[in-house]
C-alpha positions as CSV (number, residue, x, y, z in Angstrom):
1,X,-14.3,-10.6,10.5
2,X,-14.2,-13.2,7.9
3,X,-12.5,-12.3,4.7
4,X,-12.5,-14.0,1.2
5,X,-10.4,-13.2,-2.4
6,X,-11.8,-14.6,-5.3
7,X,-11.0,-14.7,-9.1
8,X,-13.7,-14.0,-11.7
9,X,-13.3,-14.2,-15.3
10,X,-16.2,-12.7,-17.2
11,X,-17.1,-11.6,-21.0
12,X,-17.0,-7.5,-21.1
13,X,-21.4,-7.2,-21.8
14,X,-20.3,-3.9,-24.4
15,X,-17.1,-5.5,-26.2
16,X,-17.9,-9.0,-25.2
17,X,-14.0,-9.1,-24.8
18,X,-12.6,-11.1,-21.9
19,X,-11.9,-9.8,-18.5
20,X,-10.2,-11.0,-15.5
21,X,-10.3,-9.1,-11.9
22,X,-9.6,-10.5,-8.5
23,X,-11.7,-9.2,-5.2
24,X,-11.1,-9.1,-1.7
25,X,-14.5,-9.4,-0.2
26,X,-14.6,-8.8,4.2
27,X,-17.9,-7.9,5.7
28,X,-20.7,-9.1,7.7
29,X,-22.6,-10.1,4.6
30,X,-20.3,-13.3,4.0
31,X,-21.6,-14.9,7.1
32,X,-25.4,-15.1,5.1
33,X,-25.1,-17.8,3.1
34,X,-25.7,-18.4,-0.3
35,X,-27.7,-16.1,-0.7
36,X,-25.7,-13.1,-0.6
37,X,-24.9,-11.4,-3.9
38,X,-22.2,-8.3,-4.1
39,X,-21.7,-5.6,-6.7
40,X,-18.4,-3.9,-7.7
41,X,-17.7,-1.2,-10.1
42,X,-15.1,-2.0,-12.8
43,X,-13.3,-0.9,-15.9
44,X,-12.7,-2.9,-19.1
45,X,-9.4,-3.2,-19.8
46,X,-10.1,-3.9,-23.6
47,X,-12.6,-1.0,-24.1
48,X,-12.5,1.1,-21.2
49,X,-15.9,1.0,-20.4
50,X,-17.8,1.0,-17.0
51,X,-19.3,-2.0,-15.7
52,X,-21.0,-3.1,-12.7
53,X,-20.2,-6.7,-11.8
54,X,-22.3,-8.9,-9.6
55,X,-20.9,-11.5,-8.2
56,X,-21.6,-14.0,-5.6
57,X,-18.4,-14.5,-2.5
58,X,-17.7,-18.0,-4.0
59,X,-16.7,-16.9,-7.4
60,X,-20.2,-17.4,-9.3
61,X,-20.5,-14.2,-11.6
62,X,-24.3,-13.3,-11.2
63,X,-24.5,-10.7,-14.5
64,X,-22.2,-7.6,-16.4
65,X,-24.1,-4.7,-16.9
66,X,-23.3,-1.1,-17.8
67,X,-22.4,0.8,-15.1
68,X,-24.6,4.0,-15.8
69,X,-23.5,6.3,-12.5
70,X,-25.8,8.1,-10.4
71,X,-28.4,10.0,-11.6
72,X,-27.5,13.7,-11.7
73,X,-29.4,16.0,-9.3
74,X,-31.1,18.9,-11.3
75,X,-29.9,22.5,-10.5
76,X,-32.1,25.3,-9.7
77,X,-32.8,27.9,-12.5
78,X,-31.4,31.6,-12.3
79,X,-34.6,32.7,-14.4
């Protein structure tokens, strides 16, 4: 299984302050090319905030966005 670690330094997209992580990507998904884009959940170190990075295997960072969790499922009423 082919395995990669890359460095990606990106702007923070809700305090635009600067942020550094470093991945370790393995999987099947390396082996399609160029085209293959992964996402990772991550906290700002500056802020705190959630963010969802995407990110290509050779280190190109795709886009920041807020990472907004999974919707909630809606409980049953008792009335």
């Amino acid at each position: 299984m082919m395995e990669v670690e890359v460095t990606l330094d990106f702007a923070c997209c809700l305090c635009e302050g600067s942020v550094s992580a470093t991945l370790k990507c393995s999987g099947k998904g390396l082996t399609s090319g160029v085209r293959s884009v992964a996402a990772v959940n991550l906290h700002c170190p500056n802020c705190g905030g959630n963010l969802m990075l995407y990110f290509e295997p050779g280190g190109t960072v795709r886009g920041v966005s807020p990472y907004l969790g999974p919707c909630p499922i809606p409980q049953p009423s008792l009335n």
